[in-house]
C-alpha positions as CSV (number, residue, x, y, z in Angstrom):
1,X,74.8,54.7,103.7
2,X,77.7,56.5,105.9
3,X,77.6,60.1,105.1
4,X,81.2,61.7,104.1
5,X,82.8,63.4,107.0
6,X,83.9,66.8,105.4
7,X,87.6,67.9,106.5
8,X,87.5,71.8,106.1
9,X,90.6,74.0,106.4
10,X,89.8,77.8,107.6
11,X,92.5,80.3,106.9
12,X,91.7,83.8,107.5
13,X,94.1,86.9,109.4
14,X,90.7,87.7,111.5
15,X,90.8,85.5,114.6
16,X,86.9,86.4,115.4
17,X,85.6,85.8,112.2
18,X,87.7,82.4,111.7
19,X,86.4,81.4,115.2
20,X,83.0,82.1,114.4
21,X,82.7,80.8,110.9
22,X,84.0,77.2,112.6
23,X,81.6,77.4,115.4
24,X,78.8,77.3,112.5
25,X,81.0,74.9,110.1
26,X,81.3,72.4,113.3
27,X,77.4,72.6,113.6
28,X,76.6,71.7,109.7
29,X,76.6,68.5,109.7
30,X,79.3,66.2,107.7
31,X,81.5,69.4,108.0
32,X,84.4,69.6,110.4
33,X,87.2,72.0,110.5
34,X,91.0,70.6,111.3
35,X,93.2,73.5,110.4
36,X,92.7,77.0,111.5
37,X,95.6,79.5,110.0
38,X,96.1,83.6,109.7
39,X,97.9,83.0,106.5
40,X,98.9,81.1,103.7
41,X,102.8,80.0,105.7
42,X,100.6,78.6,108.8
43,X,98.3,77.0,106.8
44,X,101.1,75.3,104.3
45,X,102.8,74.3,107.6
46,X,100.3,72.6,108.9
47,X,99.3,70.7,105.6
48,X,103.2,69.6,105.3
49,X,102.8,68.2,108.6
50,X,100.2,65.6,107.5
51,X,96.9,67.5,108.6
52,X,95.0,67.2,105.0
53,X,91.8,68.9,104.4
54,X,89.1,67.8,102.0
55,X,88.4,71.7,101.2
56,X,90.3,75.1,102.0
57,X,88.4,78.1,103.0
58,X,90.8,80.4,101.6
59,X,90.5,84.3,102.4
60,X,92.4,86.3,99.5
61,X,93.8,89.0,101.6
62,X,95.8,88.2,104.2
63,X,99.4,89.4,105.0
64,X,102.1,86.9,104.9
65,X,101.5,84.7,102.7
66,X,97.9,85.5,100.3
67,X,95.0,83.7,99.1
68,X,96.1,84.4,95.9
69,X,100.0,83.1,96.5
70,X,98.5,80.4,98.9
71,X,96.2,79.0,96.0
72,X,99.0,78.7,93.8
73,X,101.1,76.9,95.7
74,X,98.8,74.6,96.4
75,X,97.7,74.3,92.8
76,X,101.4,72.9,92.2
77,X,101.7,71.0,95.8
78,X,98.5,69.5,96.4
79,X,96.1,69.6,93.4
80,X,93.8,67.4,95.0
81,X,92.7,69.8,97.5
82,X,90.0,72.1,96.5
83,X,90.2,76.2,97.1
84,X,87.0,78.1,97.8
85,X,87.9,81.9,98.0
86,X,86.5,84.0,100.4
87,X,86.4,87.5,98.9
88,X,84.7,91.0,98.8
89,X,86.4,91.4,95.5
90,X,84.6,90.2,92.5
91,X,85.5,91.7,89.4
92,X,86.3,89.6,86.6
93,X,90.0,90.4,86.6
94,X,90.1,88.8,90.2
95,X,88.3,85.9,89.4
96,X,90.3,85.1,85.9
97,X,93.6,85.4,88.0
98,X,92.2,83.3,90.8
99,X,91.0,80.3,88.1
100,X,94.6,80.8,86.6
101,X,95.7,80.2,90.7
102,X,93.4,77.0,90.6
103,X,90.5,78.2,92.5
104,X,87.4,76.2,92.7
105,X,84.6,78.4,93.5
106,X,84.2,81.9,94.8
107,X,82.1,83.4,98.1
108,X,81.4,86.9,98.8
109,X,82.1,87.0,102.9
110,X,78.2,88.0,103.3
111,X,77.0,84.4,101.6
112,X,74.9,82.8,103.9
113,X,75.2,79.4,105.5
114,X,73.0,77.6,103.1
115,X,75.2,78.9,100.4
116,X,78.3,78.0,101.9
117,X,77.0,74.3,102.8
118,X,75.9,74.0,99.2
119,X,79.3,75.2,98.0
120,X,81.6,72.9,100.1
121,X,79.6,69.8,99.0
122,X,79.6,71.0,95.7
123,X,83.5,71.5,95.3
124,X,83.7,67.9,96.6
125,X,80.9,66.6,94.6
126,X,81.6,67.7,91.2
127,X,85.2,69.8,91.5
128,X,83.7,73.4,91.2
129,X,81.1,75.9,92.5
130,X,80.4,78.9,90.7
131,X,77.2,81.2,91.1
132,X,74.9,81.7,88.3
133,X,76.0,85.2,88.3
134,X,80.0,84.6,88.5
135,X,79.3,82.0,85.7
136,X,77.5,84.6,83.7
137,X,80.2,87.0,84.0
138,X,82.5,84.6,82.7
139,X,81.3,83.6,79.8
140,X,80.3,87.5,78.6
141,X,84.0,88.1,79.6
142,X,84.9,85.4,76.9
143,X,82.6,86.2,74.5
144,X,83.3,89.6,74.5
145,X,86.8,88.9,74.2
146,X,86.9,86.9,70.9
147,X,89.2,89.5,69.7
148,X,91.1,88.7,72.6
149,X,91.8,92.4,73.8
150,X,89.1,91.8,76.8
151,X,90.6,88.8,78.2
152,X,94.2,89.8,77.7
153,X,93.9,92.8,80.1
154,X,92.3,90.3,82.3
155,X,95.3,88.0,82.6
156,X,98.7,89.2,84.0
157,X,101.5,87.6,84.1
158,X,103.7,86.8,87.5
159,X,106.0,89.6,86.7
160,X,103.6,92.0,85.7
161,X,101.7,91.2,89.4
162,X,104.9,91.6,91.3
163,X,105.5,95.1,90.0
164,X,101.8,96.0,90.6
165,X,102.6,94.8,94.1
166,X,106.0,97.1,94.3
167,X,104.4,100.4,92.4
168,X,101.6,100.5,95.4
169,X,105.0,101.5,97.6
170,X,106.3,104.5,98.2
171,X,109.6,102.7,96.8
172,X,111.3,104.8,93.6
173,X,111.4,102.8,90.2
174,X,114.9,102.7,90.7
175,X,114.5,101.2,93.9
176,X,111.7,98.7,92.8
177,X,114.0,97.8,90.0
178,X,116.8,96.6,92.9
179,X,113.9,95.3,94.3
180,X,113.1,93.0,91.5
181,X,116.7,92.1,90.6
182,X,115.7,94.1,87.4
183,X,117.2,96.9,85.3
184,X,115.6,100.4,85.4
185,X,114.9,99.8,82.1
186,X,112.7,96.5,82.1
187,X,111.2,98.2,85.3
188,X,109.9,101.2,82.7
189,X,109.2,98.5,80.3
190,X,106.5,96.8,82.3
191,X,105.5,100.2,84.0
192,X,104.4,101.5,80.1
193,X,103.2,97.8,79.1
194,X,100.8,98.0,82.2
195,X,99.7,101.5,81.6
196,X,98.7,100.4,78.1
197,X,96.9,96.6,78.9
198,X,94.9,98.4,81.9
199,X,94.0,101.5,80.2
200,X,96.0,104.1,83.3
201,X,98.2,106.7,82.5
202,X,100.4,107.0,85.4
203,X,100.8,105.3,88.8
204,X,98.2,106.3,90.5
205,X,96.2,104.6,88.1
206,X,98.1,100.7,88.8
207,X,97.6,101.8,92.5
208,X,93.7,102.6,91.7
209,X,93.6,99.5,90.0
210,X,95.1,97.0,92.6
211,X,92.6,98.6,95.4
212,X,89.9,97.5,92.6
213,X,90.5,94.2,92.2
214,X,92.0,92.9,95.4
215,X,95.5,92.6,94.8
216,X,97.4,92.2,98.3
217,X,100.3,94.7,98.7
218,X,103.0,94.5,100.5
């Protein structure tokens, strides 16, 4: 029986590393990679052109265009073409937003090539790939969260990410109001609502807490 010829998508802002990893991916067997991008616009460029990988290798932060934009669009565009993050972030706010964005499975950029082999064919295989100790986390996130207070801070709305994005500038509320197309006033509203879900008390805190958990800034 033919083996299944693997069409892998590599899209990482490190030209090195990208090189590298599809040096090794080319080597692995039923693997090979047909897109290389910097960012989430080359790499939806390329797809619209007709160049459709099996699996995306999708690093989450990446100027441009993110992992975590990228993965959504995709989500909508092309549902049929599974996401693997590549991430040093794994805290279980990250990963709730990134299953929200339609991510399939989640490597730490140290995993080794065993791993990653095991991973791709298992996205294919059986639609996810998720580590005993990502799954684990999950499911004590949920169970903890039967009042629903847990999870809730866990899941933020588009809006509620944008301004995170905005408030780690060194732009004025007013100014990230204009920004947004917002009032002052629903700019304060979602500045208090934040400090409240994420347990901060000013903006240092949201900054803090987008470092933490890997949200790209602009």
């Amino acid at each position: 029986m033919e083996t299944q010829v693997i069409r892998i998508a590599l899209t990482d802002d490190h030209t090195l590393m990208r090189a590298a990893l599809a040096a090794v991916i080319n080597k692995s067997g039923n693997f090979t990679v047909v897109i290389e991008a910097s960012n989430g616009n080359e790499l939806i460029a390329k797809i619209e052109a007709g160049n459709f990988p099996d699996v995306i290798l999708l690093d989450l932060n990446m100027p441009v265009f993110d992992g975590y934009e990228t993965a959504r669009w995709l989500q909508i565009n092309y549902p049929d073409i599974h996401v693997i993050m590549l991430t040093m972030y794994d805290t279980e706010p990250t990963m709730i937003r990134l299953l929200q964005a339609g991510v399939k499975g989640f490597l730490k950029k140290d995993t080794d090539l065993n791993e990653l082999r095991f991973a791709i064919n298992s996205v294919v295989k059986s639609g996810y790939y998720y580590t005993n100790s990502t799954t684990g986390r999950l499911i004590n996130l949920f169970r903890k969260s039967q009042e629903q207070s847990v999870l809730m801070k866990s899941m933020l709305t588009e809006m509620e990410m944008r301004f995170l994005k905005w408030a780690c500038t060194d732009l004025t509320y007013k100014e990230i109001a204009n920004e947004m197309h917002l009032n002052v006033r629903a700019v304060d509203n979602l500045r208090d609502n934040l400090f409240g879900k994420l347990e901060v008390k000013n903006r240092v805190g949201l900054v803090m807490y987008s470092i933490r958990h890997g949200i790209q800034t602009f």
